[in-house]
C-alpha positions as CSV (number, residue, x, y, z in Angstrom):
1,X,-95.0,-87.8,-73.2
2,X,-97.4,-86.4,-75.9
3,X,-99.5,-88.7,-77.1
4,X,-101.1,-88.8,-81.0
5,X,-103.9,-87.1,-82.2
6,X,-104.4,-84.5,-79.1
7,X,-104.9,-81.5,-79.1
8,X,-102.0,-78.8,-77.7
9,X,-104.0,-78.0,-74.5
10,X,-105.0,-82.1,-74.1
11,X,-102.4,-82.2,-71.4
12,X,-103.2,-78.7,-69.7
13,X,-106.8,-80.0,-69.1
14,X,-105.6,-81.6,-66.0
15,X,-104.4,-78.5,-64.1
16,X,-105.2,-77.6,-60.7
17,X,-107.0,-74.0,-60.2
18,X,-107.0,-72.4,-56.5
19,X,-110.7,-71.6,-54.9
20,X,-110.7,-68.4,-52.8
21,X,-112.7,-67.7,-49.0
22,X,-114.8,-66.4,-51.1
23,X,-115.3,-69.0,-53.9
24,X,-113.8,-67.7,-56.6
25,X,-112.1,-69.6,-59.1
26,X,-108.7,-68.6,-60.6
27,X,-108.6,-69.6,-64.1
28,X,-105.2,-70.1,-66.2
29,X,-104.0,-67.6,-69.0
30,X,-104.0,-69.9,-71.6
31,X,-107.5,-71.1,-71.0
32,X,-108.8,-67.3,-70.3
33,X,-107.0,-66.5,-73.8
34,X,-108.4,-69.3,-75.6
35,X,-111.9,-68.8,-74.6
36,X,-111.8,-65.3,-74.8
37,X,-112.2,-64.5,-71.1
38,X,-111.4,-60.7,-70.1
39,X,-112.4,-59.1,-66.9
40,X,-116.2,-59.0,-66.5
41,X,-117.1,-61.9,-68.9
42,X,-120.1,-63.3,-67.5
43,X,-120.8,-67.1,-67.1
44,X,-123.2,-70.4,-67.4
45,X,-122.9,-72.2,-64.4
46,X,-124.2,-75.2,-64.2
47,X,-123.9,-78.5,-62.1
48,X,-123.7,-81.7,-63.7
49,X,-123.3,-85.7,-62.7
50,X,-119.2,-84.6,-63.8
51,X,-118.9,-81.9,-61.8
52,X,-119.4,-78.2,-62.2
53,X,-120.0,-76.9,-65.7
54,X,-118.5,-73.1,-66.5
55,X,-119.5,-71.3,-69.7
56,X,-118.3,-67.9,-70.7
57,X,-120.6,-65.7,-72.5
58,X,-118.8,-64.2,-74.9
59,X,-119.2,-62.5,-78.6
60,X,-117.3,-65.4,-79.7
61,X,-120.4,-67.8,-78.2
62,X,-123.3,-65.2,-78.7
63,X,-122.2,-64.9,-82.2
64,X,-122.5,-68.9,-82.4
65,X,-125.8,-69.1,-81.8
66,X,-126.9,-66.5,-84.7
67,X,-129.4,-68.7,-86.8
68,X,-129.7,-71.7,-84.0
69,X,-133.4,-71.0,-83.9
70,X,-134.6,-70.4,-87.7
71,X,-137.5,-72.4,-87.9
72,X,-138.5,-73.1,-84.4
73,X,-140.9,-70.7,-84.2
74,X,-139.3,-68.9,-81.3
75,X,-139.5,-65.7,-83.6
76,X,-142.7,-65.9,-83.6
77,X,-143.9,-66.8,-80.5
78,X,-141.9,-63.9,-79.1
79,X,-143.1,-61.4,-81.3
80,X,-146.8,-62.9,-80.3
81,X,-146.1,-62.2,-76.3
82,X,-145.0,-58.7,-77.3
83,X,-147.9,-57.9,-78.8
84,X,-150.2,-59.2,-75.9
85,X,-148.0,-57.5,-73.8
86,X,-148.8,-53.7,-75.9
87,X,-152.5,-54.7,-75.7
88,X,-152.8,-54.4,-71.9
């Protein structure tokens, strides 16, 4: 049954994974290929009232966030600890 306006994985998303002794999650091809997983991708973890949260931390996502804090003042305030930082 494929129902209307999902998207080709929609029905995958439903999947069981297997948890070893030692807590480690195996993670399906298809979802390692479509988020760009490869071996020694690092993760956000992170619990929440759903369940647990898993973000991969990859260029794909680190390229995303290029420009996500013009005008925040982040900049500056970094480049601000940096200099007290030279000063002692």
């Amino acid at each position: 049954m494929h129902l209307v306006g999902l998207n080709k994985h929609e029905d995958r998303k439903e999947r069981h994974g297997l948890l070893s002794v030692k807590g480690q999650v195996v993670i399906p091809r298809w979802l390692r290929k479509e988020f760009e997983i490869t071996e020694g991708t690092r993760a956000y973890i992170q619990s929440t009232p759903q369940g647990i949260l898993l973000k991969p931390v990859t260029r794909t996502y680190i390229k995303s966030l290029r420009g996500s804090l013009k005008g925040s003042g982040a900049m500056k305030a970094l480049m601000e600890d940096r200099k007290r930082e030279q000063e002692f």
